[in-house]
N, C-alpha and C positions, 0 to 999 in steps of 0.2 A: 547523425545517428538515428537509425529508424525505430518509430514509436509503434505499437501496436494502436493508440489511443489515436490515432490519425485515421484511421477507417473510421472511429466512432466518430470522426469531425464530418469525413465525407458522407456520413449517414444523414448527417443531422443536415447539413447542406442542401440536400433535393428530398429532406425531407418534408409532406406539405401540409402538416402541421409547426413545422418548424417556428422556433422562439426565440428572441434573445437566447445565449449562452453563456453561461459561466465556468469557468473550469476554475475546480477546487484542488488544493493538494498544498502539502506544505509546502515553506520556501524552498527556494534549489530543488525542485524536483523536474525541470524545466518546463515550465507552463511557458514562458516567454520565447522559447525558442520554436517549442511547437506551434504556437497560434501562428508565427511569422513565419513558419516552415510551409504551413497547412495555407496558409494565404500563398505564399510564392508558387505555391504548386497548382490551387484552386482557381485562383482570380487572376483576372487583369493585373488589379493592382491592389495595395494594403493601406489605406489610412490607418494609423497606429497612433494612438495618444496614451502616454503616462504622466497620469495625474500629481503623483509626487513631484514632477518637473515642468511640465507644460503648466505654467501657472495661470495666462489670458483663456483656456479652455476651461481651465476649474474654474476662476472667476462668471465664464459665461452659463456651466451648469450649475450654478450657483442663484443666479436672478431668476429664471423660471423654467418650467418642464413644456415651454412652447418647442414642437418636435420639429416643425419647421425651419424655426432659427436654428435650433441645435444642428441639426442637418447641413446648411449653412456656415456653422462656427466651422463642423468636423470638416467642411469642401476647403474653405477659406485656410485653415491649418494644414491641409494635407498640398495644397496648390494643385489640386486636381478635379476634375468634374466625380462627384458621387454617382455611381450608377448601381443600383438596387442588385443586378445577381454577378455583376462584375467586380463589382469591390466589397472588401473583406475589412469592417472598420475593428480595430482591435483595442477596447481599454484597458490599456495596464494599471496594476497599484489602483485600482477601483476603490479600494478600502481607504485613501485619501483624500475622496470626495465624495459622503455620500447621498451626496444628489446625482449624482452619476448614477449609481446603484439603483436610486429609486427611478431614474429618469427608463428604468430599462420596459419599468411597468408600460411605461407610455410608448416608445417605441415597439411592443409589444400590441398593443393595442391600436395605434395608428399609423404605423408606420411596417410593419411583421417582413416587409418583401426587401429591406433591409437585411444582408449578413451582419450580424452585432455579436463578437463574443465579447469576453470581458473576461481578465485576471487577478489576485492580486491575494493578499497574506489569508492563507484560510482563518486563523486567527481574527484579524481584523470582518472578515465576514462573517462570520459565525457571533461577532459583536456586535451585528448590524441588524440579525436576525431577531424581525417585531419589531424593529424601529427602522421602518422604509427598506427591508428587504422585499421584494417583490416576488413574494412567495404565488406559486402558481402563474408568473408570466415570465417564467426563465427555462430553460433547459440546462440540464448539471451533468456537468461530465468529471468524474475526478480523475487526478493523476496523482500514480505513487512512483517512487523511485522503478528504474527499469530494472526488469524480470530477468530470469536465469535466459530464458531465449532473444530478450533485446540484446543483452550481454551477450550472449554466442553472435549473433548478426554483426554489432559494433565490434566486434574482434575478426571478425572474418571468416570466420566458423559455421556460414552461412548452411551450408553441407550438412551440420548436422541439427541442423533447425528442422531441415528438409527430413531427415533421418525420426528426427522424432516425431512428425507430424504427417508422415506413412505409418506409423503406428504398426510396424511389421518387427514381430518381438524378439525374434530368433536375431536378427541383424541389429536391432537395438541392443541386446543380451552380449552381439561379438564385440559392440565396442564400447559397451559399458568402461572399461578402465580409462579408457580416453573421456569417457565424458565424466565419470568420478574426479579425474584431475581438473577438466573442466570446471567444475561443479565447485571444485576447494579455491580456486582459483575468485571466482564469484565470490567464493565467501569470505575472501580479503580484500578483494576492488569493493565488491558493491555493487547496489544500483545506482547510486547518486552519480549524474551526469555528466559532473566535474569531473570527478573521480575515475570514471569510465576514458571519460575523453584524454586524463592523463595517460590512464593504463594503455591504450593502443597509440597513441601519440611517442609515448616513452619506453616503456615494458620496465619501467623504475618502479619496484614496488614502495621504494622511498618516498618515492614522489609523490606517489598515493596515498599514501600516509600522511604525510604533511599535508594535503588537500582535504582527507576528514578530518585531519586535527583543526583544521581553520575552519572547519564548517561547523563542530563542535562549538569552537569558541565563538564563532557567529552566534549560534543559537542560544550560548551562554550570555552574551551583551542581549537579545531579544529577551530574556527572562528581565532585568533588569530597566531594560530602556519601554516593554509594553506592557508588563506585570505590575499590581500594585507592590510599591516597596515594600509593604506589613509580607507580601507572598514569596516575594523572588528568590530572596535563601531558599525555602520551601523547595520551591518549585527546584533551583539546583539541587537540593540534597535526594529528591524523588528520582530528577535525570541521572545522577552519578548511581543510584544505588537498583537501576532496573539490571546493570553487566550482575551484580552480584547475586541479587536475587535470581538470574538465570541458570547462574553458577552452580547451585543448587542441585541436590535432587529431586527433592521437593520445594518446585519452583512456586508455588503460591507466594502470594506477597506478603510480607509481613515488615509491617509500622517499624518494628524495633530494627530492621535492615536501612530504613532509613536516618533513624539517627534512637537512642538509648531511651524510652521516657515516650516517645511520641503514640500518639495516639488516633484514630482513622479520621475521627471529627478536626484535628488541627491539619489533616493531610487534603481534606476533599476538594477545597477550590482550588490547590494547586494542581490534584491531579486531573480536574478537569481542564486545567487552562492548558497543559501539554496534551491532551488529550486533542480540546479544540483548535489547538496548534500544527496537530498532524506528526507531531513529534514521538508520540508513545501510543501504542495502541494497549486497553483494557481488555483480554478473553477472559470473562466471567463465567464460573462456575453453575452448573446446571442441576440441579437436584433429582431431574428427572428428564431423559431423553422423548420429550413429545413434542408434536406440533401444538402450538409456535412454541419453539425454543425460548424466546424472547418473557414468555410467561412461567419460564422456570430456573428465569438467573438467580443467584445470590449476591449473597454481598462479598464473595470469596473469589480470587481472580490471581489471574497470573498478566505481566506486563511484560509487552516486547517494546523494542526500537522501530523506528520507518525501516531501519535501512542494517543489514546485516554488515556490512561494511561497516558501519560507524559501532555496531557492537564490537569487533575484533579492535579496534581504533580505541574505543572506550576500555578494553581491558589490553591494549599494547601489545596482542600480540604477533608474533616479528610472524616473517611472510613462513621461514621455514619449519616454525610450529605446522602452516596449513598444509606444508607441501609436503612433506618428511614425519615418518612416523618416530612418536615421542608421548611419553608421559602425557605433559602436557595437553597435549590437541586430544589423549586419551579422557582424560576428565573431563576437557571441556567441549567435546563432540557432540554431545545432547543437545547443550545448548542451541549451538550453530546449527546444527540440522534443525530443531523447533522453529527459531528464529526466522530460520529459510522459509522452512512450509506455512507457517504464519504470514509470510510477507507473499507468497505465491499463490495462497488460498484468500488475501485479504482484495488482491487483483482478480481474480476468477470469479470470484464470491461478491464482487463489490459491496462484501461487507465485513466484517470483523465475527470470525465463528466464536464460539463455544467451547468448554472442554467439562467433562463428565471426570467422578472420581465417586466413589463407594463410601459409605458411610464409615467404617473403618479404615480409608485411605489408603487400604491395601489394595487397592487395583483404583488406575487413573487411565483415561483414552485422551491423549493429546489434545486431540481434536476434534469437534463436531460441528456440520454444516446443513442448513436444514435445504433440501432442492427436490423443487416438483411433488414436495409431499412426502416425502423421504427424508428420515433422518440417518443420515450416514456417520458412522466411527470411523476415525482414522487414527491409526500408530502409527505412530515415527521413531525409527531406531536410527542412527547415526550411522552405523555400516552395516556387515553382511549377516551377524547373529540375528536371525528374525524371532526369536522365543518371544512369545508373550501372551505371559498368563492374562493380564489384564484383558486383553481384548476377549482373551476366551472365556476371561469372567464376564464380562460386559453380553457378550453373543448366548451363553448361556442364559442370564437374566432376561434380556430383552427381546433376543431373537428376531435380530434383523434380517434383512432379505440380503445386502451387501453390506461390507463392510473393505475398507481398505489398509494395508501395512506399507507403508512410506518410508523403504531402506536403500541398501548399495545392493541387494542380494536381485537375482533374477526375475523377470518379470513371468508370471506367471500365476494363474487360476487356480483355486481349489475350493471342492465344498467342505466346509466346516460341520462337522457333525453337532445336531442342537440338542441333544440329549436325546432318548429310547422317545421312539415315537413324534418326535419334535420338528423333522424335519432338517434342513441346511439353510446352510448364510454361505452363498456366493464371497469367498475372501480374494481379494486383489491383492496378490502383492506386487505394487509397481514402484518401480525404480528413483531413486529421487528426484533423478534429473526430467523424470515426468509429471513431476505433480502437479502443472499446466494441462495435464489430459485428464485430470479427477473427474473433473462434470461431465465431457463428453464421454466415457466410460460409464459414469453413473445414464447417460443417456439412452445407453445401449442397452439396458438392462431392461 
């Protein structure tokens, strides 16, 4: 299945500052299949060592950070000669050894003409960090579950990858219904890799199902077997209780969703530990749309999943709720569309936005990303009713230069009037299955 995050390996490859690397992301999101993809394709050959199993390699990073010997160990394990732009040595499961982790400093340092990535539990890295992470001698590349357009590719819908990324609107606009079923489609597979690889292996949406329910329970023994036991209830009743809180209309978090009595001080290291797990992402409330955004979070926030697929998984529901209109997918449409653009702008943005709401809570903006200096509003409506007050409460107040609307309805321009004398806000309304062209739109501007 093709990654997008494979250019960003061949960048960093004949790049001549190049470092160590590390790819971050949570488990199952295929970091292991990438790096040995990105080797088959780049090098000669792959030296590959996981440290959870190779146990005379951990033992040797273990005695000292001599880069020599280590060199050495990785030749003598792989039964091949090392050659510096020919082979691609790859550490899995790094978070099992780390002197590994730390050994990258030195590698970094006297050895650079060395290909060295390195993967392994975000969780356990983000554990490591200040005690022997080797902050400033690595390069970080993260991976999240695959996008609405890896999805199109892995299915074979390669055509309309190509469709979107001509960016020609009137022909986007003809076959918007095709790419809306598309789009719903995604929003019961997923991006998780498994999951994916089921769907076009089988076209069982059964089968799909039972592969995020086993990924669920996966990550439900992780809370247990990596989390302190005073935490791991915690931490499940946060995971179980993100589908409901989205459920919502007013999706802000709130304590008493996760269990009767609870309180934000008995919830906070749980919610960091999924947080640094890669498992839930935090969009904090901003009290004021400035640069840097990052200087006007609250302590008020709404919480999504990695993976839109595991939200429909986590609240059961069957494929014909997504395909078929019904009640059901009516109420909970908000969500799934949030969810989406959350997980599309989290990849584009390589970072976790924002979202804006008015002191009165009578007008909220989905979304906000701060880019080039720019702060940008984004609405998200679920399908073709584009109304919203909000946002033209939000344009009126602040008076942006753009702002975008992220629905099923037609792609297409307009200026927004900003009051008598006030001037326009450039509004985008672009179609969902585009919200991978926000930035470069925002570019244009």
């Amino acid at each position: 299945m093709e990654r997008s995050a494979i250019k960003k390996l061949e960048e960093w490859k004949i790049s001549p500052h190049r470092k160590p690397l590390i790819m971050m992301g949570a488990r199952q999101v295929g970091k292991t299949w990438l790096l040995q993809e990105f080797g088959a394709r780049n090098f000669k050959n792959t030296a590959y060592i996981r440290f959870d199993l190779d146990k005379v390699v951990k033992q040797n990073f273990e005695q000292d950070m001599n880069v020599k010997r280590l060199l050495n160990v990785i030749q003598l394990h792989a039964g091949f000669s090392i050659s510096p732009e020919e082979t691609l040595i790859i550490f899995d499961e790094i978070q099992e050894c780390p002197h590994a982790l730390t050994s990258l400093k030195y590698f970094c340092e006297e050895a650079r003409q060395y290909c060295i990535v390195a993967a392994g539990s975000l969780l356990g890295l983000c554990d490591h960090q200040g005690t022997g992470f080797p902050v400033g001698k690595v390069d970080i590349i993260n991976l999240y579950p695959m996008t609405f357009c890896e999805f199109l590719t892995a299915t074979g819908n390669d055509m309309y990858v190509d469709l979107l990324q001509g960016k020609d609107k009137d022909l986007i606009n003809g076959f918007a219904p095709r790419l809306a079923d598309l789009l719903k489609t995604y929003y019961y597979v997923g991006g998780m890799p498994e999951a994916v690889k089921t769907y076009v292996e089988t076209g069982d949406y059964n089968q799909v199902r039972q592969i995020q329910k086993n990924l669920i329970q996966g990550y439900r023994r992780d809370f247990s077997k990596h989390a302190p036991s005073t935490e791991s209830n915690i931490i499940r009743l946060i995971w179980d209780s993100v589908a409901l809180q989205l459920a919502r209309e007013n999706k802000k978090f709130l304590c008493k969703d996760v269990q009767p009595g609870m309180r934000m001080r008995q919830l906070e290291y749980a919610m960091q530990w999924l947080t640094d797990a890669g498992l839930i992402y935090q969009v904090s409330r901003i009290s004021k749309p400035s640069v840097p955004v990052a200087a006007y979070k609250e302590r008020i926030f709404k919480l999504f999943y990695l993976d839109i697929g595991l939200l429909t998984a986590m609240c059961d529901l069957p494929a014909k709720t997504l395909l078929e209109p019904s009640k059901i997918f009516t109420e909970f449409k908000g969500a799934l569309a949030e969810q989406y653009v959350q997980q599309e702008l989290q990849v584009i943005c390589n970072e976790t936005p924002v979202y804006w709401a008015s002191d009165s809570n009578r007008a909220e903006i989905d979304f906000i990303v701060q880019h080039n200096g720019l702060i940008i509003p984004i609405e998200v409506k679920a399908e073709t009713n584009i109304q919203a007050k909000s946002l033209k409460t939000y344009c009126h107040t602040y008076k942006p230069d753009i702002a975008f609307r992220l629905s099923l309805a037609a792609w297409n321009e307009q200026n927004m009037p900003l009051g008598e004398n006030q001037g326009t806000c450039r509004l985008i309304n672009l179609p969902l299955f585009c919200s991978h062209l926000l930035l470069e739109e925002i570019g244009q501007y």
